[in-house]
KEBA-651309 format. One record per residue (C-alpha): x, y, z; residue in one letter. Coordinates in steps of 0.25 Angstrom, whole numbers, plus 2048, in hexadecimal, padded with zeros to 3 digits. Example, Ala and Ser with C-alpha at 12.3 -4.5 7.8 and 13.67 -1.06 7.14 Angstrom:
% KEBA-651309
PT     u     v     w   r
PT   831   7EE   81F   A
PT   837   7FC   81D   S
//
This chain:
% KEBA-651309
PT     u     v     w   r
PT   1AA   934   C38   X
PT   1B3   92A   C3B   X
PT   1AE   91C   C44   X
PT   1B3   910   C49   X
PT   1AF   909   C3D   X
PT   1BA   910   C34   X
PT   1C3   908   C2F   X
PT   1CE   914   C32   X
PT   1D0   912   C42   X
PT   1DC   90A   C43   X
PT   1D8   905   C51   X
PT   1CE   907   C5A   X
PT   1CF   909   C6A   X
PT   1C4   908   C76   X
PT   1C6   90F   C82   X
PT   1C1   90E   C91   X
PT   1C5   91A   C98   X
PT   1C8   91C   CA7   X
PT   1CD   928   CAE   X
PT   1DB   922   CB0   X
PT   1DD   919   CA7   X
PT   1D6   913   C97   X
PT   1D5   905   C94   X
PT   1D7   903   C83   X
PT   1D2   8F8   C7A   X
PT   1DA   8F9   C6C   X
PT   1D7   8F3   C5F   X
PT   1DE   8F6   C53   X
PT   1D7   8F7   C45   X
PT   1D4   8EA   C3D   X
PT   1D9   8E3   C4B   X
PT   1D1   8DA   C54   X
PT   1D9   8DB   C5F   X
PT   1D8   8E3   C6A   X
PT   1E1   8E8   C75   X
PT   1DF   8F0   C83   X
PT   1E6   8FA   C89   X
PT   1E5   904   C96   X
PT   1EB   912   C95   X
PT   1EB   91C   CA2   X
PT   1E5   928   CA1   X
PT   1F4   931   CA0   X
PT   1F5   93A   C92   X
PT   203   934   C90   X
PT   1FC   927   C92   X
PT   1EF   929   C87   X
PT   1FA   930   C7D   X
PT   203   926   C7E   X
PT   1F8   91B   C7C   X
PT   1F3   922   C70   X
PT   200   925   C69   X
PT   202   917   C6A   X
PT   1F5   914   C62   X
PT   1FA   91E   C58   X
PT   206   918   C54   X
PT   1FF   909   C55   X
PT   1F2   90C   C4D   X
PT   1F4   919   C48   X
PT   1E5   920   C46   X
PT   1DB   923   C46   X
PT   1D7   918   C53   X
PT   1C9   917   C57   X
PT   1C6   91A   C66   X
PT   1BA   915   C6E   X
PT   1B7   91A   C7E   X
PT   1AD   91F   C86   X
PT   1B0   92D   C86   X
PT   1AE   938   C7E   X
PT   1B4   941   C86   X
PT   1BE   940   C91   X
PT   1CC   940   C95   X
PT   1D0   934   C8C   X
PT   1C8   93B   C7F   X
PT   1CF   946   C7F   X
PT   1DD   93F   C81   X
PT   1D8   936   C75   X
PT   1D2   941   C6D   X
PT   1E1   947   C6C   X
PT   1E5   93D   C62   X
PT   1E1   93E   C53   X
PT   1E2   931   C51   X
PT   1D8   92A   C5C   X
PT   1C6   92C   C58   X
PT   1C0   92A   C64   X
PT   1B3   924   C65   X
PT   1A8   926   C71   X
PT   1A3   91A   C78   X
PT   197   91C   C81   X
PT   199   917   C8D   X
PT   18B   911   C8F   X
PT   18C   909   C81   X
PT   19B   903   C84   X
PT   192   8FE   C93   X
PT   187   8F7   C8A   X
PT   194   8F2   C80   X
PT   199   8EF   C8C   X
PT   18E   8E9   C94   X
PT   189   8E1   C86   X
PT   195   8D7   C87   X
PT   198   8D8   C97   X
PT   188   8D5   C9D   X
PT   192   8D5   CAA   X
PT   195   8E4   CAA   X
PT   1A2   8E0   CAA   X
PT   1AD   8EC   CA8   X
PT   1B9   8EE   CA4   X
PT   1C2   8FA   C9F   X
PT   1C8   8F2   C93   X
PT   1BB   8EB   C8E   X
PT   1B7   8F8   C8F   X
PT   1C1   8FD   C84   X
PT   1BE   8F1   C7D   X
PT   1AE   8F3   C7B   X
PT   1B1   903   C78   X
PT   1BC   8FD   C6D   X
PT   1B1   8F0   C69   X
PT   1A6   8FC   C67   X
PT   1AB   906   C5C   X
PT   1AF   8FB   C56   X
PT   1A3   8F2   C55   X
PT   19A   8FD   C54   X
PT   1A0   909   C4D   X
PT   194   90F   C49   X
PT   191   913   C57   X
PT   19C   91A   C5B   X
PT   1A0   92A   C54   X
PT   1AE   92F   C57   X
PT   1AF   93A   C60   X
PT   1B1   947   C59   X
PT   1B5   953   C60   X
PT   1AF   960   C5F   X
PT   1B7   96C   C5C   X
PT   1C1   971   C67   X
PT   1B6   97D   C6B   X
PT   1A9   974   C6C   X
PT   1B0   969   C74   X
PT   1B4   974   C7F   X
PT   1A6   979   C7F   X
PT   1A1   96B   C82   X
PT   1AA   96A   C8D   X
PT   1A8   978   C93   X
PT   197   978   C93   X
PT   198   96A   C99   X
PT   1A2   96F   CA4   X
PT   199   97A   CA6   X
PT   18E   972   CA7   X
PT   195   969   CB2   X
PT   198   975   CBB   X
PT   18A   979   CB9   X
PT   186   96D   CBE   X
PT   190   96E   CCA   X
PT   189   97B   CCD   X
PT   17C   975   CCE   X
PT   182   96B   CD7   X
PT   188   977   CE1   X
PT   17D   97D   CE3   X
PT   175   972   CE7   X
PT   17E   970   CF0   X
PT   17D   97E   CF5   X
PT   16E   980   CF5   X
PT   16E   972   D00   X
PT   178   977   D07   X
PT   172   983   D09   X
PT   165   97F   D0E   X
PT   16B   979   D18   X
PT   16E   985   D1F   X
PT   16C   991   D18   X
PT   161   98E   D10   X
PT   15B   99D   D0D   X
PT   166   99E   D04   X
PT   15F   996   CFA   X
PT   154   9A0   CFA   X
PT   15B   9AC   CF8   X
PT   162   9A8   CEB   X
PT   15B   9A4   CDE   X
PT   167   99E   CDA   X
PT   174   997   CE2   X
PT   17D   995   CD7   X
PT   181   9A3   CD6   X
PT   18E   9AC   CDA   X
PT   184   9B5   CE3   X
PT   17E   9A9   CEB   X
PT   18D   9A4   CEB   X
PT   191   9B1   CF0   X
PT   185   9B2   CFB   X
PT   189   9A4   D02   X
PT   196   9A7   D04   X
PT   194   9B5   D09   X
PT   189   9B0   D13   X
PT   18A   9A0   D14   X
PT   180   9A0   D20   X
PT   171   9A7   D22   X
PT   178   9AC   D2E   X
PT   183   9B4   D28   X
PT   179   9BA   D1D   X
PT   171   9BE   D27   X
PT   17C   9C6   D2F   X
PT   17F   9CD   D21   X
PT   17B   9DD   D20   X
PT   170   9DF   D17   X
PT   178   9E8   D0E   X
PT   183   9DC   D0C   X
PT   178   9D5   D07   X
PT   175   9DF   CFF   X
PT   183   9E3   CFB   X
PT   186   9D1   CF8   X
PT   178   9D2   CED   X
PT   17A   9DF   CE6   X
PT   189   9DA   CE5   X
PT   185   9CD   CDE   X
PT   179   9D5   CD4   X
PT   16D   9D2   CDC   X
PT   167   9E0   CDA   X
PT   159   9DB   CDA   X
PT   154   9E4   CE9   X
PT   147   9DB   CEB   X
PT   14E   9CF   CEB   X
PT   15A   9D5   CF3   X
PT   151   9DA   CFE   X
PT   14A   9CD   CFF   X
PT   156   9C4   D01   X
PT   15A   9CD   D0B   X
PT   14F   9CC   D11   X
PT   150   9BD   D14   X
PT   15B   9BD   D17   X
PT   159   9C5   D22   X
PT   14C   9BC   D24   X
PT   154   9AE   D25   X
PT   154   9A4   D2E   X
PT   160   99A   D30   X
PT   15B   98C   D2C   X
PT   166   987   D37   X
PT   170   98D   D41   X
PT   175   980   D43   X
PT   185   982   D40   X
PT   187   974   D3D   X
PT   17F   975   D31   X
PT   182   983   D2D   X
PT   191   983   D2E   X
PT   194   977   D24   X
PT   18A   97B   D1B   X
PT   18E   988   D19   X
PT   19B   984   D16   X
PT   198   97A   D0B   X
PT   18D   986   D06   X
PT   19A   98E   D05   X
PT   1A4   983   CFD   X
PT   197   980   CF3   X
PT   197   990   CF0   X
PT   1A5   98F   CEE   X
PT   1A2   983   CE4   X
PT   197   98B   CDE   X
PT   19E   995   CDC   X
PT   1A9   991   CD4   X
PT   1A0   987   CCC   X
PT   198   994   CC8   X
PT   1A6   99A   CC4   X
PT   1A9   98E   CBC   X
PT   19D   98F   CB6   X
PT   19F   99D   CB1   X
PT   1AB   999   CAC   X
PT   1A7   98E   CA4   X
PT   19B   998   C9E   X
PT   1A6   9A2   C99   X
PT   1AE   998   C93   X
PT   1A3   991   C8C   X
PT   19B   9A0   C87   X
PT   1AA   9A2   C81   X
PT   1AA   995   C79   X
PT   19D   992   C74   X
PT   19A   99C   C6C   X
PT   1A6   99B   C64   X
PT   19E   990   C5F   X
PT   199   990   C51   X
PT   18C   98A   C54   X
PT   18A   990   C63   X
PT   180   99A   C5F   X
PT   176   98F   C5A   X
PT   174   98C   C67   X
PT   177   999   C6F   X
PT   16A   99F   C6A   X
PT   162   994   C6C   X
PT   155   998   C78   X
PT   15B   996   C86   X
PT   16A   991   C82   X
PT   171   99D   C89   X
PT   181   99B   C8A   X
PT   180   98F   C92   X
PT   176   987   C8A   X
PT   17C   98B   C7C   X
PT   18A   985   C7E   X
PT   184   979   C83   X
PT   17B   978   C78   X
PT   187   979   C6F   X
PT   18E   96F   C73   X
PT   183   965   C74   X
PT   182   966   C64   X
PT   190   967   C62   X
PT   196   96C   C54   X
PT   197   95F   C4E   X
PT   188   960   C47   X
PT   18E   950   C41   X
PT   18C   94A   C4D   X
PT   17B   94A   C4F   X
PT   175   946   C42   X
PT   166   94C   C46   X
PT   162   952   C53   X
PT   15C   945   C58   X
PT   16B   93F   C5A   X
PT   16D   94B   C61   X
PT   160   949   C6A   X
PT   165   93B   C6D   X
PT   173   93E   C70   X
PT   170   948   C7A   X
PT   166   942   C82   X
PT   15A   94A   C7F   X
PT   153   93F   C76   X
PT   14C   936   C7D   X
PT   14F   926   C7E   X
PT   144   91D   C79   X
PT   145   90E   C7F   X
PT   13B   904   C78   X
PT   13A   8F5   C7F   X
PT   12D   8EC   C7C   X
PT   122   8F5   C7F   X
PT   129   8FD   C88   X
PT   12E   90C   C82   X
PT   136   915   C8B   X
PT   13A   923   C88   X
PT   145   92A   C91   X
PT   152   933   C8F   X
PT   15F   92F   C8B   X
PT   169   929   C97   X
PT   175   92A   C8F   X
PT   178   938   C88   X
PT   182   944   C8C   X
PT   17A   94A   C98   X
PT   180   958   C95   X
PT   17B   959   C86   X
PT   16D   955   C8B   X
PT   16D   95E   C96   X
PT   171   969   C8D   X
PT   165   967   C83   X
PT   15B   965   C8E   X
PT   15F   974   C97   X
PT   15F   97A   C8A   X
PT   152   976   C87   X
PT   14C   978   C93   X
PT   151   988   C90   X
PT   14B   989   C84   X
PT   13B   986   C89   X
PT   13B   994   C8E   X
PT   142   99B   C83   X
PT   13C   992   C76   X
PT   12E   995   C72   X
PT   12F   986   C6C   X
PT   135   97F   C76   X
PT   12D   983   C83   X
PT   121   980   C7A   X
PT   128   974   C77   X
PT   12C   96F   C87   X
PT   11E   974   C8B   X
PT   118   96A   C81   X
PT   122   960   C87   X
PT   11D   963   C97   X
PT   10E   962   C91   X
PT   111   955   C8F   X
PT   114   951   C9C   X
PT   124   951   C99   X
PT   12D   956   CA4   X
PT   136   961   CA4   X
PT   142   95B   CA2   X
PT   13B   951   C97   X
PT   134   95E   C90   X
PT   142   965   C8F   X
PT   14A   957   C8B   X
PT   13E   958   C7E   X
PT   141   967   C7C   X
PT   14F   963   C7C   X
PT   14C   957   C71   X
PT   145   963   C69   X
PT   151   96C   C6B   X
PT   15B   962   C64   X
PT   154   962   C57   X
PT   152   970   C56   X
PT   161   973   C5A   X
PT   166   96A   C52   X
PT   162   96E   C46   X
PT   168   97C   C4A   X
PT   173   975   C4D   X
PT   173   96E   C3F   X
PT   171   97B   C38   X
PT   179   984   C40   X
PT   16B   98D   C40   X
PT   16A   995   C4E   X
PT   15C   990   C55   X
PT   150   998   C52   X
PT   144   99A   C5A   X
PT   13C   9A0   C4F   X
PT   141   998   C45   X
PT   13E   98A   C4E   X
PT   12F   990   C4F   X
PT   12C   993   C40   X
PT   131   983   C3E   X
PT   127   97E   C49   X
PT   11D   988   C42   X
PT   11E   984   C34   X
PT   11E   974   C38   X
PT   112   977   C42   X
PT   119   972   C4C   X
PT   10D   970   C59   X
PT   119   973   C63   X
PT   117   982   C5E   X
PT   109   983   C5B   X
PT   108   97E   C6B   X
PT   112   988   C71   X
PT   10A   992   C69   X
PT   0FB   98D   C6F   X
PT   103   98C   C7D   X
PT   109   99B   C7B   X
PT   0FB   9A0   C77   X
PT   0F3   99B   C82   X
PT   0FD   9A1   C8E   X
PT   0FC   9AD   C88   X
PT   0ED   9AC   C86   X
PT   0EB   9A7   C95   X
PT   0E5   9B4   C9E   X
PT   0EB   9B8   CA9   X
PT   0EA   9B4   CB7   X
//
């Protein structure tokens, strides 16, 4: 794999982005001198710029910012002959910080560090090296995905106060809010009042319409519906809320379609991958989990050389911080927040559909950890296991993971066993 401290770059460039414009620092190979430059952010511009450094230095031309993906990477990544190197933005501050104690900034020193970098300290620094065409579009669509997710959890927060604010029994009625039949119900009767001047049979006719078949559950919402009292008559406070109750609905509602959408697209894709069905199998993936975990290891098996690289990288391996006789354990601050979140939802799935593993974050709560540290551990477990799946191109077994824990007399099983055998040996209430 190629690196800055390869002979074959015949110059080497640091990059600060912005959104409008890119400040460049430029040294040519075997040159001590450095010059600066500032393109705007235009395509004719950047293609310009760059054809121009082709016919100067010719290739390949060694590339250092901030970024490994963006606007500005994908106009670089374009051209065969630049490699483009990721800086993390944290270690260009300390660089920075380092020889300005001031905090001074500036957009071209800042070119200049990323350039002084890959080139005093080579070693550090791996070219970025795309994935196939396939794997990058997965990347993008579970992320997207999981952004709208997140934008529907922010909706029907929204909803859920905005409701109690004048139409609170609402809340009570429906398990769930962030579905077409609450979306459906709200707009058809957006005040207490208006549902309660509806015909029972319309009620009824709205449910059966929308799949609720279940008659006990029917008759008792009905039931208070009829019984409900307005929290407030005052038009003042229902009118306005009523209206934004109706826009968030609107929003929800599309974000729910968006979200569908993205879901079809991404259950076309992945399994068209050779290696989805190493994860699709896994206990409590499901099609939304399985993708994700897909894309978390990637199909470039070069790029971790033991599951303990991969622990670290994605925030799941806890940080260690020794000074005197002080010793601090804590998570890591700086990883990609979607790749840990990843691991820790899918871990959490797996304690109620892995004999091992809810053993395993039962032991963890013994011990006093909370739920999110428990799952974080199980997570840390999970890597190494599917690693080596991952490694192997051998589809996770349940059994097979228990025969191993058997024959090395592992006290994790022997526990969950003990633990399984005393539930079942407790009598009755």
């Amino acid at each position: 794999m190629n690196t800055p401290s390869n002979k074959s770059f015949t110059a080497f460039i640091g990059i600060d982005w912005a959104d409008a414009k890119h400040d460049v620092c430029i040294q040519a190979a075997g040159d001590e001198r450095r010059e600066f430059a500032r393109i705007s952010h235009k395509v004719d511009e950047i293609d310009d710029w760059a054809q121009s450094l082709y016919r100067r230095f010719g290739g390949p031309i060694a590339v250092a910012l901030e970024l490994s993906k963006g606007p500005v990477v994908y106009a670089l990544q374009k051209y065969d002959f630049f490699v483009i190197f990721p800086v993390n933005p944290s270690t260009l501050a300390k660089y920075r910080e380092a020889f300005a104690p001031s905090r001074a900034k500036d957009d071209p020193t800042d070119a200049e560090l990323a350039l002084d970098l890959i080139l005093r300290h080579p070693h550090r620094f791996q070219p970025l090296t795309p994935q196939s065409v396939e794997m990058r579009t997965l990347v993008s669509l579970v992320e997207q995905r999981r952004r709208l997710v997140n934008d529907r959890v922010r909706m029907t927060n929204r909803l859920r106060n905005t409701l109690k604010q004048y139409y609170p029994q609402t809340l009570e009625w429906f398990d769930h809010i962030d579905t077409p039949l609450f979306c459906d119900f709200i707009e058809r009767w957006p005040t207490l009042i208006q549902v309660k001047r509806a015909r029972k049979a319309t009620l009824e006719t709205f449910f059966h319409q929308h799949n609720m078949r279940f008659a006990h559950v029917l008759k008792a919402r009905l039931q208070s519906i009829k019984a409900a009292l307005p929290l407030t008559l005052d038009q003042a406070v229902i009118t306005p809320h009523r209206l934004q109750a109706l826009v968030l609905v609107d929003l929800l509602r599309a974000t729910l379609a968006a979200i569908t959408r993205f879901d079809e697209a991404i259950a076309e894709l992945a399994p068209k991958h050779p290696d989805y069905a190493l994860f699709a199998s896994l206990p409590g993936a499901g099609p939304s989990l399985a993708p994700r975990l897909l894309v978390a290891f990637g199909e470039q098996r070069e790029r971790f050389n033991n599951a303990a690289e991969l622990q670290k990288y994605s925030g799941i391996a806890p940080v260690t911080e020794r000074s005197g006789k002080k010793n601090w354990i804590h998570w890591r601050w700086q990883c990609p927040t979607f790749l840990r979140q990843t691991f820790v939802e899918w871990a959490a799935q797996t304690i109620n559909k892995s004999f091992w593993a809810g053993a395993y974050y039962r032991q963890q709560r013994d011990k006093g950890c909370t739920y999110q540290a428990a799952v974080r551990a199980l997570a840390f477990k999970w890597i190494r296991v599917l690693y080596r799946c991952w490694q192997t191109r051998t589809p996770y077994s349940e059994v097979a993971y228990l025969k191993a824990l058997k024959r090395r007399g592992s006290p994790l099983l022997n526990q969950a066993i003990d633990s399984k055998q005393n539930l079942t040996e407790q009598p009755s209430a």
